[in-house]
N, C-alpha and C positions, 0 to 999 in steps of 0.2 A: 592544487598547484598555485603556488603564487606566479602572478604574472603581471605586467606591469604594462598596458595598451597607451598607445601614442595616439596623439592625436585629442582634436576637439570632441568632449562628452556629449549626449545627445542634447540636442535644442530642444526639439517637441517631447517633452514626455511627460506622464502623467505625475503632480507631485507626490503621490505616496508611493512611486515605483526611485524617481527620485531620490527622496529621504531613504529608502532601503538601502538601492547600489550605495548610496554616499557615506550608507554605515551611520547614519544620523537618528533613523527611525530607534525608537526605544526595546522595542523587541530587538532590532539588527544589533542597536549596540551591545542586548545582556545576551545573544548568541555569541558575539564574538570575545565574551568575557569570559575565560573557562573559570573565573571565581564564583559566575553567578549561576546555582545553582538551576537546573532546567526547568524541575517542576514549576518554579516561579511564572514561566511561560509558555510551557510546550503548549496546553492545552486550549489556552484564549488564541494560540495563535491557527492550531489543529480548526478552533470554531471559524475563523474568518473561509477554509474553504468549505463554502456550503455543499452538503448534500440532504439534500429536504425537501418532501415535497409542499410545505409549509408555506402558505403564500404565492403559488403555484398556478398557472392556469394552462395548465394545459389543454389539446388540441383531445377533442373528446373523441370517444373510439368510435360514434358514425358521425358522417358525414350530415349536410340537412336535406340530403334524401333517402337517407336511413339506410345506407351503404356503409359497409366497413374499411375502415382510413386505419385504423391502429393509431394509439396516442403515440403523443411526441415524448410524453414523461418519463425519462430514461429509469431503468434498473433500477441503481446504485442510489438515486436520489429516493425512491420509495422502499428499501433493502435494509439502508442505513438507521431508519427511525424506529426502525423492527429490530434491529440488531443492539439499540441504545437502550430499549426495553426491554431486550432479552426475550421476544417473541417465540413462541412452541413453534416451529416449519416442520413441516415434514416436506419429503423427496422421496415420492409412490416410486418412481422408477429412475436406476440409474444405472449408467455404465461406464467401470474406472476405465481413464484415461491414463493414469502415472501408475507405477507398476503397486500391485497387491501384497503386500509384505503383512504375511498372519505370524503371529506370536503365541506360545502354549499356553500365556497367562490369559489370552483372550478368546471369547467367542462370542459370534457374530447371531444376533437372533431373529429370526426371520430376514425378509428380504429387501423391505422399506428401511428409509433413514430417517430417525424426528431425532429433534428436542431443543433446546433452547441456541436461537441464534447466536454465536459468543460476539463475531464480527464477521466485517468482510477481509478478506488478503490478499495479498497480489505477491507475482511470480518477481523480483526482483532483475531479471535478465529480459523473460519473455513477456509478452503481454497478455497474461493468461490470469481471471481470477476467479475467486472460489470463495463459496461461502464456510465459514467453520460453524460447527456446531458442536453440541456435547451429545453425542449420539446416544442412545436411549437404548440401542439395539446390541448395543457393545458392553459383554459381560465383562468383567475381570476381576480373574482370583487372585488375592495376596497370597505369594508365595509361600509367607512367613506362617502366617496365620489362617489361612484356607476361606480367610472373609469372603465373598463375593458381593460387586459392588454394581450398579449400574450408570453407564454415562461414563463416555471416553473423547475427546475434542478429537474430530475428523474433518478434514477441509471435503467438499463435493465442488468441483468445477464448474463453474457456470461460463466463462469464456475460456477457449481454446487457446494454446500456446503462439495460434498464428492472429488472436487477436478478434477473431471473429465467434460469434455461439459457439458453444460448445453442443454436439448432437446425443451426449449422452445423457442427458433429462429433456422435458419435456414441459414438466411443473411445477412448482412451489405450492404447498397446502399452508393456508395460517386462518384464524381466525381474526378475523379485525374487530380493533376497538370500535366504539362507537366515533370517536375522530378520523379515524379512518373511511369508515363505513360511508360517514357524509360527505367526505371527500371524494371518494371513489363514486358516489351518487350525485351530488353537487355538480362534478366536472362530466361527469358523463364517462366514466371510464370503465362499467362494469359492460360484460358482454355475455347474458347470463348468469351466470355464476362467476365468471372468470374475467382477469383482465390481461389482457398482450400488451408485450412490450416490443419495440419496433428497437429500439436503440439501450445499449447497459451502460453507456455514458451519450450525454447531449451531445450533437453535433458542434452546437458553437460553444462549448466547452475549449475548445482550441483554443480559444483567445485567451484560456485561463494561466498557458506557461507565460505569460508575460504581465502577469500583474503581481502587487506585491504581496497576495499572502501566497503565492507559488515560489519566488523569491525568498521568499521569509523559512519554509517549509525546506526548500532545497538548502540553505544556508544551517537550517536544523536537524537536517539528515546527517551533514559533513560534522558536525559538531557532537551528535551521538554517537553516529563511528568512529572518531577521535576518543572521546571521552570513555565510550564500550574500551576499546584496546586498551588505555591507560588502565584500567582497575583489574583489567584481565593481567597485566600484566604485574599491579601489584599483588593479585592474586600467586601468580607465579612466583614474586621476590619474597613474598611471606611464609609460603613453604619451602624455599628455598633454606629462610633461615630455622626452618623445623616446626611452623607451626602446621596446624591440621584441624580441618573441619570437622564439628562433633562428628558422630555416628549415626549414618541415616540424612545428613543434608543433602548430598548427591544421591540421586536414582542410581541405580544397580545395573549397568548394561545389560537386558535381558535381546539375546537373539533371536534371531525369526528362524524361523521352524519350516517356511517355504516362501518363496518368495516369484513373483508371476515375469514372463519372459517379457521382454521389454525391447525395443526395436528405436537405434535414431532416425529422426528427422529433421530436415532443416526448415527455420522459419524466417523472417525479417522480423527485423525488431530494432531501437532507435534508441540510441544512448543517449543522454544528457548531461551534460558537464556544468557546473555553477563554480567560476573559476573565481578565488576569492584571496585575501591579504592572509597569512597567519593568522588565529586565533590569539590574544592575549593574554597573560597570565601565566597562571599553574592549578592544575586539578589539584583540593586538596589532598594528602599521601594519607595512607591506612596506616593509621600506628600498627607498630611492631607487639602485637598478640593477638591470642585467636580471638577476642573480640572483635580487632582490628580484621583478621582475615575474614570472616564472618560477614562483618559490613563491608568489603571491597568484592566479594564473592556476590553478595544479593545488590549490590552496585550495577556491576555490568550483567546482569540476568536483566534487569529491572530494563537498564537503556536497550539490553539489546533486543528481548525478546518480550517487552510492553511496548514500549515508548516506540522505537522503530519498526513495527510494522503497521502502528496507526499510520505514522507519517510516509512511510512508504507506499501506503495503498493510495490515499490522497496525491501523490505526486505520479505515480503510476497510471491513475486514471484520467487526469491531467495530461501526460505526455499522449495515452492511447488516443485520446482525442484529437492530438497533434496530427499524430503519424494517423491516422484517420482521414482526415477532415481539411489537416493545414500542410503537412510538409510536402504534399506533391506539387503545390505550387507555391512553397516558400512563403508560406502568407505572413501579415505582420497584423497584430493589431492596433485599430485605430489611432487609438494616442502613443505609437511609438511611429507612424504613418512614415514621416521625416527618414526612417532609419530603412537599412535593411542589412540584409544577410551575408556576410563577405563569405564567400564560397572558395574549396580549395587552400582554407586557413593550415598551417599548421604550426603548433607553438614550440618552443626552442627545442633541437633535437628530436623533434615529434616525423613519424611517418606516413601517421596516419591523417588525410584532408576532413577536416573538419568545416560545416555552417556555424562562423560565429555573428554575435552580436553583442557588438561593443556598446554595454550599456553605465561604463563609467570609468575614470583612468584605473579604476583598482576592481572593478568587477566585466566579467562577459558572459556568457550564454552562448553557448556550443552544442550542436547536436548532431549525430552524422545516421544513417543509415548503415544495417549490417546484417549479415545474416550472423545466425547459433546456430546449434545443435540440440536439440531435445527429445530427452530419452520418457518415447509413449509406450502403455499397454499394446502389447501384440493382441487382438482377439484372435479368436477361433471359428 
C-alpha cells in the first residue's frame, strides 16, 4: 500500500535502519528497482539475518552446581547450519498435526522419518514451523514406468500453529560433525547424549523487526510477490496466445486415495505490514514463444517456491519473537527509543485498528493482533 505519513521522521534511529526507510541503502534501492534482477541480492541480504550458532556463547545446560538450567541457544540457530549442510535427521517418533493425505503412487516404510535436512519453513498465516526433509521412508512409483524411487520432501512440525512446541515429537537424531561436537562440548550443552532446547527462537530476537536486514527482508518479500504474479501472469498471456509448455514440464495432478479427518481451531497470530512507495520500473516481458513461455514459467516457480520461503521463514521467526517476547507490552527497541507505537491506527478507508510505527515520510511498520482459523489432525 502506498501511503504517504505526515509529520516529522524519526530523530533517534539507528543509521542503517535510516538509510533503508529513506530508500537510500544499496540493497533498498535494487529492491525497489523491478529492472534489477533479485538474485543480484536476495541472498547477501537473506545472510545479514543471522541463524548460527557460530560465535555463540551460550548459557551451558548445568548450572555451577551441576543442576539442570537448559541452554538458552535457541532451535532455529543450531537447525539452520544442519540444514545448510544438508545433515541426515532422523524423527524416531512422530505424530501428524495437519491432516494425512496418502497417494497410490506412494508408500510409507516403516514408521520413523530420516533423511537429508532440505530446510526449515514456516506457516505464512500462523506461527507454526517445520522442518522439511527428503524422507527416506517414502517409496514412490512412476506411473509411467513402474520405477521406484526413494526420498519424497515432507515437512514434520516442530512448533505448533499456536506458536508454542509442538507435542508431537520428542527428538531429533543427527550425527554431528566434529565442529559441532566441540561446540556442543566447549559450551557445555550435551546432557549425556542429548541436548534440550528451552527456546526455537531467542527471546531477544524481538528487537530483530526493527532493524535493517528485517526491513530489508520484508521489503523483499513485497517485491517477490509482486514480481511471482507478474510472470504468472505472463505465463497466462503466452498461452493465451497458443503457446504450450513441452511434455512433461508440469507434474500430472495425481489424487489422494484417502485423506485423514481434520478438525478447526482457532489460534492468535500477528500480521505485519511494511507499508512502502511503488516499486520502479518494468519486470522484463517473456517474448512471444514457447521459449519465452518456458523461461516466464521457471521464473515465477523459482521466486515463488525457492526464493520466498527462505525469506519467509526468516521474517516469520523474527515476528514469533515479537508476538512472544515484545507485543504484550508494545516494546520498542533501543535505537528507535525516541519513537513509539501509535495505537488504533487505521489507513485511508481501512477498518481495521492497526500498531503503527512511523519510521519515515514514505515507510511505516504496522502490526495488529488476530485470531485464524486452522484446520488440525483429529486423533483417535
Amino acid at each position: 500500500m502506498n501511503l504517504r505519513f505526515r509529520g516529522r521522521p524519526p530523530i533517534l534511529i539507528a543509521d542503517s535502519v535510516k538509510s533503508v526507510v529513506g530508500l537510500t541503502d544499496p540493497y533498498a534501492k535494487e529492491i525497489m528497482d523491478r529492472m534489477s534482477p533479485v538474485e543480484n541480492f536476495v541472498f547477501p541480504i537473506l545472510s545479514q539475518s543471522v541463524f548460527d550458532w557460530t560465535g555463540r556463547n551460550p548459557r551451558p545446560a548445568l548450572d555451577a552446581d551441576g543442576d539442570f538450567q537448559c541452554t538458552d541457544l535457541d532451535l532455529f540457530s543450531f537447525l539452520m547450519p544442519l540444514a545448510d549442510r544438508g545433515a541426515i535427521i532422523e524423527i524416531p517418533r512422530y505424530r501428524n498435526r495437519r491432516q494425512v493425505v496418502v497417494k497410490e503412487s506412494e508408500r510409507k516404510i516403516g514408521s520413523n522419518n530420516f533423511g537429508p535436512l532440505h530446510s526449515l519453513v514456516s506457516n505464512q498465516e500462523a506461527f507454526s514451523f517445520s522442518v522439511k526433509i527428503i524422507d527416506q521412508t517414502i517409496m514412490k512409483t512412476n506411473p509411467e514406468t513402474g520405477k521406484e524411487t526413494l526420498g519424497e520432501p515432507r515437512n514434520y512440525m516442530i512448533v505448533d500453529v499456536d506458536g508454542h512446541w509442538y507435542y508431537g515429537w520428542d527428538c531429533i537424531r543427527w550425527n554431528p560433525t566434529a565442529p559441532e561436537n566441540r561446540f556442543l562440548t566447549e559450551k557445555g550443552l550435551w546432557t549425556g547424549n542429548s541436548v534440550y532446547f528451552q527456546f526455537y527462537v531467542h527471546p531477544n530476537r524481538w528487537r530483530s523487526i526493527f532493524g535493517a536486514p528485517y526491513l530489508l527482508l520484508k521489503m523483499l518479500s513485497s517485491r517477490l510477490t509482486e514480481e511471482g504474479a507478474f510472470y504468472r501472469n505472463e505465463v497466462k498471456r503466452l498461452e493465451d496466445l497458443g503457446f504450450r509448455l513441452p511434455p512433461g514440464e508440469k507434474k500430472e495432478y495425481e489424487p489422494s486415495i484417502s485423506e485423514s479427518t481434520t478438525r478447526p481451531i482457532t489460534v492468535s497470530t500477528m500480521e505485519t505490514i511494511l507499508d512502502l512507495p511503488p516499486f520502479n520500473g518494468s519486470y522484463p516481458r517473456a517474448i512471444n514463444t514457447r521459449n519465452g513461455l518456458l523461461a516466464a514459467y521457471h521464473r515465477q516457480k523459482y521466486l515463488t517456491y525457492v526464493l520466498k520461503p527462505l525469506v519467509q521463514f526468516a521474517l516469520r521467526a523474527d515476528e514469533a519473537a515479537y508476538f512472544q517476547y515484545g507485543a504484550r507490552d508494545m516494546k520498542i527497541a533501543p535505537w528507535l527509543d525516541s519513537r513509539a507505537w501509535k495505537t488504533g491506527w487505521r489507513p485511508p478507508k481501512g477498518r481495521v485498528d492497526w500498531n503503527l510505527l512511523v519510521l519515515s515520510n514514505d515507510v511505516g511498520l504496522r502490526w495488529r493482533l488476530k485470531d485464524i482459523t486452522q484446520q488440525v489432525y483429529v486423533t483417535e
